[in-house]
N, C-alpha and C positions, 0 to 999 in steps of 0.2 A: 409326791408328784406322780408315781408310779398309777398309784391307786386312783387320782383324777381323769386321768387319760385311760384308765380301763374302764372306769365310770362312764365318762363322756361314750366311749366305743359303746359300752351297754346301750345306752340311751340312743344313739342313732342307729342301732342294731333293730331295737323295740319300736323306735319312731318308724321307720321301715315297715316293717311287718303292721304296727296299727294304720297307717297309711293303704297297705295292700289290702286290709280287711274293708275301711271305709270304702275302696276305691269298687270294690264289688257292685253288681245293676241293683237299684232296686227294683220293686215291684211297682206295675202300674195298670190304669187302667187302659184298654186299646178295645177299637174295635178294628177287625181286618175283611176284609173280604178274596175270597181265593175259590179253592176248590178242596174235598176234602177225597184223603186218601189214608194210605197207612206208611209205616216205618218201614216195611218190606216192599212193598210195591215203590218206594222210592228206588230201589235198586233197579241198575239193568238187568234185563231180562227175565223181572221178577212175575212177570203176567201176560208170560205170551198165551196169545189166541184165548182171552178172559176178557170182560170187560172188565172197564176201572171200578166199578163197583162188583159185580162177584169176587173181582180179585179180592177188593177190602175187606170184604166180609170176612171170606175164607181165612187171610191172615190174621185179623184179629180175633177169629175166634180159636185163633192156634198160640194167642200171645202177643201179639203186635199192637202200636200205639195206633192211635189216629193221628191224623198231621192234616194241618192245612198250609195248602200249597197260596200263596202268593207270589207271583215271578218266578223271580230266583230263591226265593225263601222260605222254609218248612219251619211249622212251629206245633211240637209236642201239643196235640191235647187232652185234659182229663176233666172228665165230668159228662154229661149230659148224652151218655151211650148211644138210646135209643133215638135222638135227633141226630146225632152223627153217623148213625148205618143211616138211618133215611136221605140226609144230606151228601152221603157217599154217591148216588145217583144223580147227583143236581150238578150241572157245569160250573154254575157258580152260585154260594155263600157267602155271609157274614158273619161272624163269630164276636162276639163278644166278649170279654171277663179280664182275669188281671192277668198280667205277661209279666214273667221273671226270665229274663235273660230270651230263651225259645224254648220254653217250657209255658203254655198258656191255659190256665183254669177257666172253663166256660161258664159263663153265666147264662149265655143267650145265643140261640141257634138261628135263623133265618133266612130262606130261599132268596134269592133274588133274583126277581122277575123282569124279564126285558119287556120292555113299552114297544108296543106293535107301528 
């Protein structure tokens, strides 16, 4: 009897934990539009008297990610370097590629143009 009831405890121990693994984001495809920045310039008082772009530059070539800004929301980007220091000057982007959790691999960089 003993050995049933540690059994069972095993098992819903294991059922747990396989549960928390599945319950993890998968990866998808998103396209967002925002603005692009970096990891530091998300900080106060990470760029004063800079603009948003020298500021990103300067940081990331000191180590910092790129992020694009949508709202309230930042998402890690990696890939596509030289469209992202260019887009670092643009008010607003589109970013394309896959999104895992706020980590988002670029597939596709483009300006967006306001209609006069």
């Amino acid at each position: 009897m003993y050995q049933a009831v540690a059994m069972a405890g095993v098992l819903v121990l294991f059922s747990m934990f396989a549960g928390t693994a599945s319950a993890q984001p998968v990866s998808q495809q998103v396209t967002l539009t925002g603005y692009v920045s970096c990891t530091t310039c998300l900080a106060a008082n990470a760029c004063k008297a800079q603009t948003r772009l020298s500021c990103t530059q300067w940081w990331v070539s000191q180590g910092a990610s790129y992020v694009l800004v949508v709202g309230n929301n930042h998402y890690r980007l990696s890939g596509f370097d030289k469209e992202l220091s260019n887009a670092a000057a643009e008010n607003s982007v589109t970013v394309s590629g896959e999104l895992n959790g706020t980590e988002l691999t670029v597939a596709a960089v483009s300006i967006v143009h306001k209609e006069k």
